[in-house]
N, C-alpha and C positions, 0 to 999 in steps of 0.2 A: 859566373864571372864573364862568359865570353857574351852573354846577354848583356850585362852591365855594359861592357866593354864598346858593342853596339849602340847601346843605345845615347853614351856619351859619343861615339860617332854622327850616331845620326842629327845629334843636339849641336855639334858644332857645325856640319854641314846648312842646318836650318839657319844658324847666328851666321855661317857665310855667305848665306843668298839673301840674309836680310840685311848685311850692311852694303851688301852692290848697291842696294837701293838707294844711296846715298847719293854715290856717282851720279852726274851732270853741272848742270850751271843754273841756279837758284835766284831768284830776285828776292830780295829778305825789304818789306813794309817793317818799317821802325814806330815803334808807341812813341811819341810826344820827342823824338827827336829834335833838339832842340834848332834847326835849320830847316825842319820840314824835311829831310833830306833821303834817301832809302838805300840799300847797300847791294852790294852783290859777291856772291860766293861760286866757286869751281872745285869740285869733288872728284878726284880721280884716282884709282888703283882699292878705294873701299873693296875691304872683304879679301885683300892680299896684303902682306906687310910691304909694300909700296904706296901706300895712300899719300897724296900731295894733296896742295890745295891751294888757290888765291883768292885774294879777298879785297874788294874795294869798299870802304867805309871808315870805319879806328882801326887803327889810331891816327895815321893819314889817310892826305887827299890820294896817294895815287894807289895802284894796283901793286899790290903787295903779294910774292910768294910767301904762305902759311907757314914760321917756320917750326910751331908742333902742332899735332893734329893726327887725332885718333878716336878710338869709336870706342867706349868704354859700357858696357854694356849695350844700354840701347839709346846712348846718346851718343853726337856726332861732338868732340872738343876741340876746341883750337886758341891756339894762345899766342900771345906778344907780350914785350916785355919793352915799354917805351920810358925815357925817362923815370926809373926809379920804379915805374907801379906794372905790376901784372895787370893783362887785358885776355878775361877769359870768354867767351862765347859756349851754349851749350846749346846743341839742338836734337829735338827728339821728333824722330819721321812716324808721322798719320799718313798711311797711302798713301798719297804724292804731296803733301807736303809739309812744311817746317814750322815746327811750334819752340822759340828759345830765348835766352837772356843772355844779357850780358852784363860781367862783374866786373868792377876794381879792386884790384887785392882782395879781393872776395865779397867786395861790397857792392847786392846787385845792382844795374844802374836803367836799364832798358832792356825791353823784351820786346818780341821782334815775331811774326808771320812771314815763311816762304814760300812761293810756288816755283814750280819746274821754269823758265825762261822759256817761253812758247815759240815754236818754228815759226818760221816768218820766209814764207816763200816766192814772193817778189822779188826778180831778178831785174840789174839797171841792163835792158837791150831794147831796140829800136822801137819796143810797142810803147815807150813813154813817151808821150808829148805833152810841150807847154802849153798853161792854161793862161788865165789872163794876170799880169802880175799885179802885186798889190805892196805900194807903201807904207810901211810900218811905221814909219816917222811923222804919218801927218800928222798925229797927237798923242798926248800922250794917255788920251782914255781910254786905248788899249791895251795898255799891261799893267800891272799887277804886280805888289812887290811876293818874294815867295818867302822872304822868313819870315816865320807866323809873328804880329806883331808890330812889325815894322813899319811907319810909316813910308810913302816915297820920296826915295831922296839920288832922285833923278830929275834934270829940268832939261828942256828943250825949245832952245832958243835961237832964233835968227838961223834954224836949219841945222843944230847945230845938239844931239843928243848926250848927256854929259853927265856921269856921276860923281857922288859927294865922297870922299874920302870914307872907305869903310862901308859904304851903302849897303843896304839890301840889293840880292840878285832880285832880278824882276824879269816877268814871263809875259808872253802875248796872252789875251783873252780866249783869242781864235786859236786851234790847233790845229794842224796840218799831220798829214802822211807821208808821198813821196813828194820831194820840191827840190826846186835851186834855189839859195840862197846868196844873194849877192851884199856885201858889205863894203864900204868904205871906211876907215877910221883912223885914228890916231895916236898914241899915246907919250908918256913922259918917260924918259930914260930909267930904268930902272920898274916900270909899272908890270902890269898885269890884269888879263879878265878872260873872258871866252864868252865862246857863243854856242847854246845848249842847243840842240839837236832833240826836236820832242820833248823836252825838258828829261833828257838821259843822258846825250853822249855830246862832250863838249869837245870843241874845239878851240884848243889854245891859242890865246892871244896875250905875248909876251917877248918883252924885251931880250932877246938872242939874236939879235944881228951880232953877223962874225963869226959865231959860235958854232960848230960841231952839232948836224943835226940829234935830235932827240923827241925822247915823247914827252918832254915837258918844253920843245920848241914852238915857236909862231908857226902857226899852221896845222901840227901835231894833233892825232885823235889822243885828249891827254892819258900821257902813260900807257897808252895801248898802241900807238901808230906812228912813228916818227916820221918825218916828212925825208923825201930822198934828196933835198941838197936844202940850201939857206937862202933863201929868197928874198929874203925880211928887206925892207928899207932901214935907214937906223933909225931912232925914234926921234920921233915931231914930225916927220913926214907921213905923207900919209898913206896909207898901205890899202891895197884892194883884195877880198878874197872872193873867192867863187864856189860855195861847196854844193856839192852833187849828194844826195839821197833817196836809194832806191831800197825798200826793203831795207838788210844791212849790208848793202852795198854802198860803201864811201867813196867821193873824189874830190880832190879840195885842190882848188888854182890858186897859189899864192904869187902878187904882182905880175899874173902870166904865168906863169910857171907850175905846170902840174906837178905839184909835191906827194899826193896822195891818189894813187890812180885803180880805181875800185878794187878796193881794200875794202875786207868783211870787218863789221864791227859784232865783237863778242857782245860784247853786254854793257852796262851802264859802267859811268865814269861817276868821279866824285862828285862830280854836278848834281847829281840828277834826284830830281824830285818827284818823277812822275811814274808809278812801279806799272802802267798799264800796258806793258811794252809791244802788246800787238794790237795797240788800238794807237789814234793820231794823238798829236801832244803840240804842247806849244814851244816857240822859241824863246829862248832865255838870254839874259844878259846877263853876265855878272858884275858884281859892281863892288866885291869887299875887299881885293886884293889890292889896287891901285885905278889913279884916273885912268878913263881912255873918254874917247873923244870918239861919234859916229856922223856921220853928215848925208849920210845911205843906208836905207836895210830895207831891200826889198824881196819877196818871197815870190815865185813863181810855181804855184802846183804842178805836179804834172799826172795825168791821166793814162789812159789807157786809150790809143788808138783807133 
C-alpha cells in the first residue's frame, strides 16, 4: 500500500510540473479564420488551483479575463458563454507549443496552432534614430486589403484616404520594425477604426471626445492601454496622433498631448493579423467599424545609432 501510495504521489507531482508548462503568453494562428485574424492567450497559476487566464479573439474584439479555465487531464479548457451559445477552446501542449479547437455548444468550428510570444528585447532609449521618412499615401499600390476575399474599398482622392462603409481593413505591402508613426485624420460622430501596429497591436481611433478615459478610447492600446487624460477633438475635426515603437515599448501623442508614455505592449490586440511577432510587420488600417477620413500617414524608421 505505502508503495501504491507513492507512486500516485509521484504521478501527481509529474501532472503538476506538466501543467506549469502551460503558464506564459501564447500567440494562437487560426485555420481559415474567417478575417484572417490570430488570437492570443495568458496562462497563469497552471499546476495550482489558482490558474487565470485572458484571452483576445471570441467571442470579442477586446481582451477578456478567462472566466473558466482548467487543465483536464492533458488538455488546457477554457470557456465563455456569449449570447445564448457555449464557446469552448481545448488545447493540448507538444513541448512548447499549442495544438487546439474551438467549439459551439459542442459544435467544432476552428482549430488553431500556438507558440510561446517571443522575448523582444529592444528597448525605446537614445541609440534610436530617425531614418528617412516615407508617405504612405502617395498611392494606393501599396496596401492590401487583409480579409481574405475582399476586394478594395478604399479610395484616395484629392489627398484625401477614405473608406467605404463596412470595408476591409487593409495593410501596407512594406513592414517595418521600430518607427514613428505620424497620422492625420478625421472622422463622423459616432465612427470608429485604428491603426495596426505591425499588423498586431492597434491603436484606437474612436469617437470618445468628453468621455472618461479608457482602452476602448481615441488614442488607447485597444483594451490594453488607456490613454491618461482625453485629448480627442470632437468629431469632424481633425485630429493628429504621433505613435512611438520601440520593441514593445509604446508612446502615443494625441493632438500634442502624450496620452501614452512608453507603456509595454503584452501582446496582440483584436486587430491583428500577422502571428510573426518578432519579426517586422506592416501598418494596417481598419476600415469595418465606421468612416474615417486620413489626409497623412507617414512612417519614419528608426535604427540603431
Amino acid at each position: 500500500m505505502k508503495k501504491f501510495l507513492l507512486f500516485l504521489g509521484l504521478t501527481a507531482s509529474f501532472a503538476f510540473a506538466a501543467d506549469k508548462d502551460f503558464n506564459g503568453r501564447w500567440n494562437l494562428m487560426v485555420d481559415k479564420e474567417p478575417r484572417g485574424r490570430v488570437w492570443w492567450l495568458e496562462v497563469t497559476g497552471a499546476g495550482t488551483p489558482s490558474i487565470a487566464g485572458r484571452f483576445v479573439g471570441a467571442p470579442g474584439g477586446q481582451m477578456d479575463p478567462i472566466p473558466a479555465i482548467a487543465i483536464d487531464g492533458k488538455q488546457l479548457k477554457w470557456t465563455f458563454e456569449r449570447a445564448g451559445k457555449k464557446l469552448t477552446w481545448l488545447a493540448t501542449l507538444n513541448k512548447d507549443s499549442l495544438t487546439g479547437q474551438q467549439t459551439v455548444d459542442g459544435n467544432p468550428t476552428l482549430t488553431f496552432r500556438g507558440v510561446r510570444a517571443p522575448l523582444i528585447r529592444d528597448k525605446d532609449n537614445s541609440s534610436w534614430k530617425p531614418g528617412k521618412p516615407e508617405d504612405l499615401m502617395r498611392s494606393l499600390d501599396g496596401w492590401i486589403p487583409t480579409f481574405p476575399g475582399r476586394p478594395m474599398e478604399w479610395t484616395l482622392e484629392n489627398g484625401i484616404l477614405k473608406n467605404k462603409s463596412k470595408a476591409s481593413d487593409i495593410k501596407t505591402a512594406e513592414k517595418y520594425w521600430n518607427f514613428e508613426l505620424h497620422a492625420e485624420f478625421k472622422y463622423e460622430k459616432g465612427s470608429n477604426s485604428g491603426l495596426g501596429l505591425r499588423g498586431r497591436y492597434e491603436v484606437q481611433i474612436q469617437d470618445t471626445h468628453g468621455q472618461a478615459p479608457s482602452g476602448h478610447s481615441l488614442g488607447a492600446l485597444y483594451s490594453r492601454i488607456a490613454p491618461t487624460a482625453d485629448a480627442t477633438n470632437p468629431p469632424g475635426e481633425w485630429q493628429t496622433i504621433d505613435i512611438r515603437l520601440v520593441g514593445r515599448t509604446l508612446t502615443v501623442t494625441l493632438n500634442g498631448k502624450v496620452v501614452i508614455d512608453h507603456k509595454e505592449v503584452e501582446g496582440f490586440t483584436a486587430m491583428a493579423f500577422d502571428g510573426a511577432e518578432e519579426m517586422p510587420g506592416p501598418i494596417a488600417l481598419q476600415g469595418d467599424h465606421g468612416i474615417v477620413e486620413f489626409r497623412k500617414l507617414v512612417i519614419t524608421p528608426l535604427t540603431r545609432s
